[in-house]
C-alpha positions in Angstrom: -109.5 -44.6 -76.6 -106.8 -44.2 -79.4 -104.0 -47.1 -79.5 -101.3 -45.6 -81.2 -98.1 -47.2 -81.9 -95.9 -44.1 -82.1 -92.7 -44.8 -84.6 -89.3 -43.7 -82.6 -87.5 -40.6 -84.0 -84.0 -39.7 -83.9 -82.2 -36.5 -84.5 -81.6 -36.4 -87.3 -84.4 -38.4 -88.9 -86.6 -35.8 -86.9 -85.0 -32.8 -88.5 -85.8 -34.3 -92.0 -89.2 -34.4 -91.2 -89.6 -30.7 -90.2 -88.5 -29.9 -93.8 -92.3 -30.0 -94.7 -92.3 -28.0 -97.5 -88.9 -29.9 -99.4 -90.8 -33.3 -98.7 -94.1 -31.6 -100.4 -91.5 -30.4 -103.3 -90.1 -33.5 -103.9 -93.3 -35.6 -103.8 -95.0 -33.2 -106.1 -92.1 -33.7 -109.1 -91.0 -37.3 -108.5 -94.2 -39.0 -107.3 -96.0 -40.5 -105.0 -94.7 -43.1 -103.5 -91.3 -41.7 -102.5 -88.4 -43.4 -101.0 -86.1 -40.8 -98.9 -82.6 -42.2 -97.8 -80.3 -40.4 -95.2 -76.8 -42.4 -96.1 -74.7 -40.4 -93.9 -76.6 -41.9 -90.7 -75.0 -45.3 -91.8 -71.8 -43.8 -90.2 -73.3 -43.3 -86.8 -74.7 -47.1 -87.2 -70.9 -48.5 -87.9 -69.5 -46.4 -84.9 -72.4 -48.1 -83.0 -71.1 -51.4 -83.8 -67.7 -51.0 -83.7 -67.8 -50.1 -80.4 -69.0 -53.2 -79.2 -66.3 -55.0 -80.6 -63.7 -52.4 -78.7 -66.0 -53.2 -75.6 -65.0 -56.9 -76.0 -61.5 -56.1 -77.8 -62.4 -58.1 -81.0 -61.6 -57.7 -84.4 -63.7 -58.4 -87.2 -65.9 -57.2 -90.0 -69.5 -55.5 -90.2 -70.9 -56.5 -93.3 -73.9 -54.9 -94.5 -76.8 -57.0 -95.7 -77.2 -55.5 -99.1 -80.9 -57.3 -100.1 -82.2 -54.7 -97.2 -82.1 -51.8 -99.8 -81.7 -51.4 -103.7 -80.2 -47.5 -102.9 -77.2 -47.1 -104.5 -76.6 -44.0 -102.4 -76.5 -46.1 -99.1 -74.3 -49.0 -100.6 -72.2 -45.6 -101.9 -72.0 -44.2 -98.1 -71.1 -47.5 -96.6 -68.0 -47.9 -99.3 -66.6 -44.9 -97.6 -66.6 -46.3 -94.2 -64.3 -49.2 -93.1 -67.3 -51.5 -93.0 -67.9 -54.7 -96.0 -71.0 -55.8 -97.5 -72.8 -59.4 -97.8 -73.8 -60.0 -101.3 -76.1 -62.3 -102.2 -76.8 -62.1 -106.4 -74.8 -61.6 -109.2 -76.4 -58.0 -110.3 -75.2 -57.2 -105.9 -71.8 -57.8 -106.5 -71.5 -55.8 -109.7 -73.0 -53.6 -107.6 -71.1 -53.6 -104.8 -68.0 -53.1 -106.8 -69.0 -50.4 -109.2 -69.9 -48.7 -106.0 -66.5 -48.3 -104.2 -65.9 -51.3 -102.3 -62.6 -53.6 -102.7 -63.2 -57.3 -102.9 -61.4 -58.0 -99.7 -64.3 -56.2 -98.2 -67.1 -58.5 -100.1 -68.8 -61.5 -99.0 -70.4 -64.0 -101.3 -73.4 -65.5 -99.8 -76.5 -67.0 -100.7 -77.4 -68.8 -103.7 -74.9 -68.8 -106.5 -75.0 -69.7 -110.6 -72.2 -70.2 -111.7 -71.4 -66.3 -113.2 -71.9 -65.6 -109.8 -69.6 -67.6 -108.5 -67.1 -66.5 -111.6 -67.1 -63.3 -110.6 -67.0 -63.8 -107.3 -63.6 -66.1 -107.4 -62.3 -63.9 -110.1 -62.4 -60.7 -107.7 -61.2 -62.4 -104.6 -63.9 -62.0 -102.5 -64.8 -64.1 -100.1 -67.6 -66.9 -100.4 -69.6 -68.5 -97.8 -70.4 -71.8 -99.2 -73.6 -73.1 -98.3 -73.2 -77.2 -99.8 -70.6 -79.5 -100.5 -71.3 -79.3 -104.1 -70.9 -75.4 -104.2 -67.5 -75.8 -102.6 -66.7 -78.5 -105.3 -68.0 -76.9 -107.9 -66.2 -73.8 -107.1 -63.0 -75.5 -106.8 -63.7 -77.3 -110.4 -64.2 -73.4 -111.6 -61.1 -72.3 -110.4 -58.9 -74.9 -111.7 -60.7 -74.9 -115.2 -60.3 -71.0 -115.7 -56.7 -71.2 -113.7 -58.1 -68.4 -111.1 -56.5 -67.7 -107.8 -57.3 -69.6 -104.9 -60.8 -68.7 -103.2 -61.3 -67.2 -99.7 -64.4 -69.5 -98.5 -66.3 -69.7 -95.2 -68.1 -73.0 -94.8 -72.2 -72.0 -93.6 -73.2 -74.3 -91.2 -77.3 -75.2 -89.5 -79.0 -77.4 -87.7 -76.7 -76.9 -84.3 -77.9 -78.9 -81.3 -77.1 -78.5 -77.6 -76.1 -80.7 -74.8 -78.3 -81.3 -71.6 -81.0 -78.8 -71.4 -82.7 -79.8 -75.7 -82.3 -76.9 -78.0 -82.3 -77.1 -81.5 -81.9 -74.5 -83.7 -85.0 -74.0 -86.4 -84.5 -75.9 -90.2 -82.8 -73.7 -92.0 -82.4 -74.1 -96.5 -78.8 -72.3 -95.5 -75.7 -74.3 -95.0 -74.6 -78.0 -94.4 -75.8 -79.5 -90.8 -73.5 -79.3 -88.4 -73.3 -82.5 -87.9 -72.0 -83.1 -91.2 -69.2 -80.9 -90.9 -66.4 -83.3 -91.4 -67.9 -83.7 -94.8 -67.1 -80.3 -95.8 -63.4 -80.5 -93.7 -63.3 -83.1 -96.3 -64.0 -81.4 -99.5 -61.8 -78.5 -98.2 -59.0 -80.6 -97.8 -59.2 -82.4 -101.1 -59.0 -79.2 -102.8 -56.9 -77.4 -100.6 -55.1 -75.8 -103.7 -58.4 -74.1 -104.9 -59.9 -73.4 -101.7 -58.8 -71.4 -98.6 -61.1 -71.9 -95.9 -60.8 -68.6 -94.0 -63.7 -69.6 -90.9 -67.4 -71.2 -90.8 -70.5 -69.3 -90.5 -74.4 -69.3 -90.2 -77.9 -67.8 -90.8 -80.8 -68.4 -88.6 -83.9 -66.1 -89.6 -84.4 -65.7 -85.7 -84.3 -63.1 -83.0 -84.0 -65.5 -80.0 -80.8 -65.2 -78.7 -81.0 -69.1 -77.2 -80.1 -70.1 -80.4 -77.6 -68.0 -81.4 -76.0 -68.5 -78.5 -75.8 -72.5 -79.6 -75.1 -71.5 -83.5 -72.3 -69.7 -82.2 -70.6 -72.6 -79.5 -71.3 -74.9 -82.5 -69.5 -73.0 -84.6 -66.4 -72.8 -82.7 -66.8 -76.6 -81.9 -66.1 -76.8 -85.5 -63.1 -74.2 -85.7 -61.2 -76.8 -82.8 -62.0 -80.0 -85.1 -60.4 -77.6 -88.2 -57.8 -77.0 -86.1 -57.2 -80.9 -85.0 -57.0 -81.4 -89.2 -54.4 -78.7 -89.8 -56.6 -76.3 -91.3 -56.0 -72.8 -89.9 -59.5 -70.9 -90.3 -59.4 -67.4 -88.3 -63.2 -66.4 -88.5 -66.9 -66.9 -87.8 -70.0 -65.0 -89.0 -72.8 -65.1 -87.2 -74.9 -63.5 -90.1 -78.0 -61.1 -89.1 -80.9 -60.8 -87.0 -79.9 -57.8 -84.3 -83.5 -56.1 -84.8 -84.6 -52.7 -84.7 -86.4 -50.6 -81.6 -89.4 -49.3 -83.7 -91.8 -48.0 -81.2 -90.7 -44.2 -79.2 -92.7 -45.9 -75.8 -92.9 -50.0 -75.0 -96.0 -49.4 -73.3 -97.9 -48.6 -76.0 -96.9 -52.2 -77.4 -98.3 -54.1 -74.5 -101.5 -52.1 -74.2 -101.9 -52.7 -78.0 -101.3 -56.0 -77.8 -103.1 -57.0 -75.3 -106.5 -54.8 -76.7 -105.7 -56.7 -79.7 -106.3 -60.0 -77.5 -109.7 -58.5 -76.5 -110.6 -57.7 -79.4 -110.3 -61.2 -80.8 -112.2 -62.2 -77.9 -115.2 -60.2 -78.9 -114.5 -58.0 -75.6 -114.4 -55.2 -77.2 -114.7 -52.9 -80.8 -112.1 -54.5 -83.7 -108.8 -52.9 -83.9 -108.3 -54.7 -87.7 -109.9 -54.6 -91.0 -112.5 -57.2 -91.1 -111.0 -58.2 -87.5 -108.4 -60.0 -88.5 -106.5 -61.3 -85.4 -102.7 -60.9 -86.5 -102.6 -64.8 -86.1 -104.7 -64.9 -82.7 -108.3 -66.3 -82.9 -111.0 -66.6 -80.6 -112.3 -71.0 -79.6 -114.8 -71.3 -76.8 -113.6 -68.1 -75.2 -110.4 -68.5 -75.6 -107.1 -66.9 -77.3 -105.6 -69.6 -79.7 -102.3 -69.6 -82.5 -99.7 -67.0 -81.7 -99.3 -63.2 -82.6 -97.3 -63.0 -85.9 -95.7 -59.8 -85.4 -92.3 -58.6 -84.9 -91.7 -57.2 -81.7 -91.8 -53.9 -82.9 -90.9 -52.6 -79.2 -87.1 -54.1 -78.8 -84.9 -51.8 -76.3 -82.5 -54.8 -76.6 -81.4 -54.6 -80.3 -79.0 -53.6 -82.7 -75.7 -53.3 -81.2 -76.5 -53.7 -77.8 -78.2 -56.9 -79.2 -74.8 -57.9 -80.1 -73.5 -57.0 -76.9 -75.8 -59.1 -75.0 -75.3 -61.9 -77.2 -71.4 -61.9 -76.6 -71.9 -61.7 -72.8 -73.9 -64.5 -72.8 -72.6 -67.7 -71.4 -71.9 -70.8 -73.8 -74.1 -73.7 -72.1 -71.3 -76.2 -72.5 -67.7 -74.3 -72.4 -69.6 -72.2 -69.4 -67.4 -68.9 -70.3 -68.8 -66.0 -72.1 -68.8 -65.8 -75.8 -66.9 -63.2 -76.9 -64.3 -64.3 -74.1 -64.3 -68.1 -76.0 -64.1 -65.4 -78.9 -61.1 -63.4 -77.7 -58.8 -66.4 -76.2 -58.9 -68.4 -79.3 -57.6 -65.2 -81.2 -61.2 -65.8 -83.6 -62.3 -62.7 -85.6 -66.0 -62.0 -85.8 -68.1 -61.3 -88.6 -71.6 -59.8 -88.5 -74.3 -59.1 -91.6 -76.7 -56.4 -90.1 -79.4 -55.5 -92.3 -82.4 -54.0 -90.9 -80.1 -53.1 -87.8 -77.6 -51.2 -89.9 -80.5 -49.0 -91.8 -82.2 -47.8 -88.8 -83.4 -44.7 -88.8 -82.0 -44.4 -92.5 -84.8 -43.1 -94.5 -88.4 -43.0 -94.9 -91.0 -43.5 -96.8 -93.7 -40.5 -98.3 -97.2 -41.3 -99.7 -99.7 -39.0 -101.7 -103.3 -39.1 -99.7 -105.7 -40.0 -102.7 -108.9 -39.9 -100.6 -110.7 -39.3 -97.1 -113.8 -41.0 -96.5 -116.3 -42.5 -94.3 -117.5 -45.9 -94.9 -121.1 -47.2 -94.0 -119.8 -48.6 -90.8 -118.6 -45.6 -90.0 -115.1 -46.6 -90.3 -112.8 -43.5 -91.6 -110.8 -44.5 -95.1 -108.1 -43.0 -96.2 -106.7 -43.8 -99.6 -102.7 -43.6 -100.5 -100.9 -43.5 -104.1 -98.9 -46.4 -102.7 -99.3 -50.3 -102.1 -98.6 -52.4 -99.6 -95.5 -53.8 -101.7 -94.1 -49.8 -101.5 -94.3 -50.0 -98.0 -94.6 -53.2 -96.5 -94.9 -53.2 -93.1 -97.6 -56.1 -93.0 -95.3 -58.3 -94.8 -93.0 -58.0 -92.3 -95.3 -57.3 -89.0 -94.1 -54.4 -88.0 -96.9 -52.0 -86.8 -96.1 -48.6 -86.0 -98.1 -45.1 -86.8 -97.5 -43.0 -89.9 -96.2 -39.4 -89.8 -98.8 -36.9 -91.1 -97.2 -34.2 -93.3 -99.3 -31.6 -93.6 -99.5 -29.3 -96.8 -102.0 -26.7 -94.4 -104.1 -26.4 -91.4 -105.2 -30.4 -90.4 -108.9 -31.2 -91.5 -110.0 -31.4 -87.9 -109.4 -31.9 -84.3 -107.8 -35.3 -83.1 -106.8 -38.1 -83.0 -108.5 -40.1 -85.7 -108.9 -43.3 -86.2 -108.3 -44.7 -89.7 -107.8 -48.0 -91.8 -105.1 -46.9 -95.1 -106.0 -48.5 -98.1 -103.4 -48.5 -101.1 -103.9 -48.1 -104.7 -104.2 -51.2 -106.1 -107.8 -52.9 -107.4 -107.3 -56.0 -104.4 -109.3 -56.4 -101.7 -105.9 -57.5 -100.0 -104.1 -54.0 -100.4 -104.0 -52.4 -97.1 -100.9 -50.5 -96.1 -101.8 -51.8 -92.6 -104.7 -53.9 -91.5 -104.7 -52.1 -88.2 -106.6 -49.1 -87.9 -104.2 -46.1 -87.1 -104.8 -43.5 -84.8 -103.7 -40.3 -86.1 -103.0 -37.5 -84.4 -104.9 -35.2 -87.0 -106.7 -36.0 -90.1 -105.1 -35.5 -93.5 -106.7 -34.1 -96.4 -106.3 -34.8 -100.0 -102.8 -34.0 -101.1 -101.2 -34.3 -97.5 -98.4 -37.1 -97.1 -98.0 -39.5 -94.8 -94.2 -40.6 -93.6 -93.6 -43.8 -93.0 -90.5 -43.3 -90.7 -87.4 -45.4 -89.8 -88.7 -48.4 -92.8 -84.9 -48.3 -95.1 -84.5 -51.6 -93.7 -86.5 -54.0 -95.6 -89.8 -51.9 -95.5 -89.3 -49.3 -98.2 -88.6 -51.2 -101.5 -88.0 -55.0 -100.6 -91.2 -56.3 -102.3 -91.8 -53.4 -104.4 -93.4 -54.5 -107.8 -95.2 -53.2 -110.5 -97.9 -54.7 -110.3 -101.0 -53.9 -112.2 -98.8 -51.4 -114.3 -98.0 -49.3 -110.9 -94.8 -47.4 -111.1 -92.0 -48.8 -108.3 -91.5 -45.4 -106.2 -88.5 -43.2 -107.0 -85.8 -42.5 -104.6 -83.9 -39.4 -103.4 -80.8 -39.1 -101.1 -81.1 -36.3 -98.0 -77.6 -35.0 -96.8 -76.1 -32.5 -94.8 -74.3 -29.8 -96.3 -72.4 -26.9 -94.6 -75.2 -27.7 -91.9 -78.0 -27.3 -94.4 -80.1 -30.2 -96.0 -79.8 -31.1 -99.7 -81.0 -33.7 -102.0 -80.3 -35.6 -104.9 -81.7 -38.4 -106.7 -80.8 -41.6 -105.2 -78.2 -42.7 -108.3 -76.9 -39.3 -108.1 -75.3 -39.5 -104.7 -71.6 -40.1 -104.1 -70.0 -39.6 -100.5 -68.0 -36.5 -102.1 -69.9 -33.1 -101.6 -69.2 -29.5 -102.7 -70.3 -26.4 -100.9 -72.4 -24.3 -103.5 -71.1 -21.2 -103.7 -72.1 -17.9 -103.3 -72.6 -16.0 -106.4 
């Protein structure tokens, strides 16, 4: 019986699709693989996020996790909205700028050299300081080149709750909460450098348990800035909302749990050389745990948020975005993936169709799994099969995608796919709904491959156009008539 894992689709992603024979076009001159944006989705995606803070009459800023995509034409699209953007290297910023956005609507985070932080306190944008030394060091730089004084945001980790244990995971990100009057400490010495504007944090998590302490911790904090004096206004609770990949939940669980049986020997393997997605089989038994992203999340995104700002704080036992709302605390977000979904998509050239001597169908794409890297990440979910014809035959078919790389480790999925027809040479596969993180993240050009172009998909007077992805600006002009 097929297992598919069938991506979901919306409108307008749906209607890009349909345009078969403008995806053929633009594969056959720019290449295979192909990265197609839609930047005018990002609009929707704000709207969807705003509203959650009109739900829970906060204010605050949405500030787009740039690292999720090298597009210009997204970052472009986003300038023209009200949201900001989280930047987290030098060449970003420059980005950032040169792309529309004012600095007041920049934040500075991750890892900084010190052009980085140059720039960054010679701009005014903000920067969420992850040490002590990078707030003294960036109050050294301002006083030595005579800049203005620096918005900062102090990152924090390592937050702990009372009675029931949770900690949150080790982070590399910020100063430990429990050092906090450290930073105070700094700030305060260098109070005519630095203006802290709120305190912040990162966990690389989806579990809301923890947010949920990160965020009480954080405004434990905020009270003892406020005992000193200091007059923050702010917290950002950085990223992690996730994205709903799957159209139908219950094809997750019955994957998932064939994928258990599988491991077991119960029945036929569901993975190249039945690899177990970090499950194994001892004495009968499942062992380890299934490193895969939930790729079935009806709670995500904005309604993610939602739920996280609903939730009770264990210790103040009020809601969070009430705690939030009485202290008069503006809050940030830094969606990545959760602000790209259903932004673009991914096309692949089928090299080859074969069958192995184990029967096994192969299909060969002119892409790696660094074009498109949904193992990476975990996320399993079903190409779309863009036909340049009739399909080869009936199905659907089961087949393992193999990229072009000479590595034995270069499947675009280690799952075998169930298709619902079988391609032929020359046909495309989609990889749908994969702008965030999935379509050039790891991208490389490895053994002399070429990193995939990108083009930019917009509507115009109701009809779709194109342009290459550097040619896109959020200013377009009807063509017309002759």
């Amino acid at each position: 019986m097929p297992l598919h894992l069938s991506p979901r689709i919306g409108p307008e992603l749906r209607s890009a699709l349909a345009e078969t024979v403008l995806l053929a076009q633009l594969s056959d001159a720019l290449g295979s693989p192909l990265g197609v944006v839609l930047p005018q989705q990002l609009t929707g995606n704000v709207v969807a996020f705003r509203s959650v803070f009109s739900a829970h009459r906060l204010s605050g800023q949405i500030y787009y996790a740039h690292k999720a995509n090298r597009s210009n034409a997204l970052v472009r699209e986003l300038a023209a909205t009200d949201a900001g953007i989280d930047v987290a290297s030098l060449a970003e910023l420059q980005h950032a700028l040169g792309a529309g956005f004012v600095p007041q609507r920049i934040v500075a985070t991750g890892p900084k050299n010190q052009e980085f932080l140059w720039l960054a306190a010679r701009t005014g944008v903000i920067v969420s300081a992850d040490s002590v030394a990078e707030l003294a060091a960036l109050a050294a730089l301002v006083r030595d080149r005579s800049l203005p004084r620096v918005r900062v945001m102090a990152r924090l980790s390592g937050f702990t709750s009372a009675g029931v244990q949770l900690n949150s995971r080790r982070s590399r990100f910020g100063v430990s909460v429990a050092a906090a009057s450290e930073v105070l400490d700094v700030i305060e010495k260098h109070a005519d450098a630095l203006d802290l504007v709120g305190v912040a944090f990162h966990l690389d998590t989806i579990g809301l348990p923890e947010k949920v302490v990160a965020l009480e911790g954080c405004l434990g904090v905020l009270d003892e800035c406020r005992r000193r004096g200091l007059r923050p206004w702010s917290v950002d609770i950085g990223g992690g909302f996730g994205v709903d990949y799957l159209a139908d939940g219950a094809q997750w669980e019955q994957y998932t749990s064939a994928l258990t049986e599988a491991v077991l020997g119960r029945r036929a393997p569901l993975t190249w050389n039945g690899h177990g997605y970090g499950l194994r089989a001892e004495n009968g038994h499942v062992r380890g745990s299934l490193n895969l992203y939930p790729a079935h999340r009806p709670i995500s995104g904005p309604a993610y948020l939602d739920r996280l700002l609903r939730t009770t704080a264990p210790e103040q036992r009020r809601p969070l975005g009430t705690l939030l709302l009485d202290n008069m605390y503006d809050l940030h977000v830094e969606p990545g993936r959760a602000l790209l979904d259903q932004c673009g998509l991914v096309l692949a050239s089928v090299l080859e169709v074969r069958e192995d001597a184990n029967g096994d169908t192969i299909v060969r794409l002119d892409c790696n799994a660094r074009d498109v890297s949904l193992e990476e990440h975990g996320v399993l979910m079903d190409p779309v099969v863009v036909h340049r014809t009739t399909p080869a035959g009936p199905g659907p078919a089961g087949a393992y995608l193999f990229g072009n790389l000479c590595l034995e480790a270069d499947l675009i999925t280690r799952r075998k796919v169930f298709l619902p027809s079988l391609p032929r040479i020359g046909d495309l596969l989609a990889f749908v709904n994969t702008a965030g993180y999935l379509m050039d993240f790891s991208a490389t050009q490895a053994l002399r491959q070429p990193i995939g172009r990108k083009v930019a998909l917009y509507r115009d007077d109701g009809a779709w156009r194109w342009c290459l992805d550097e040619q896109y600006w959020p200013v377009h002009h009807p063509v017309e008539a002759p």
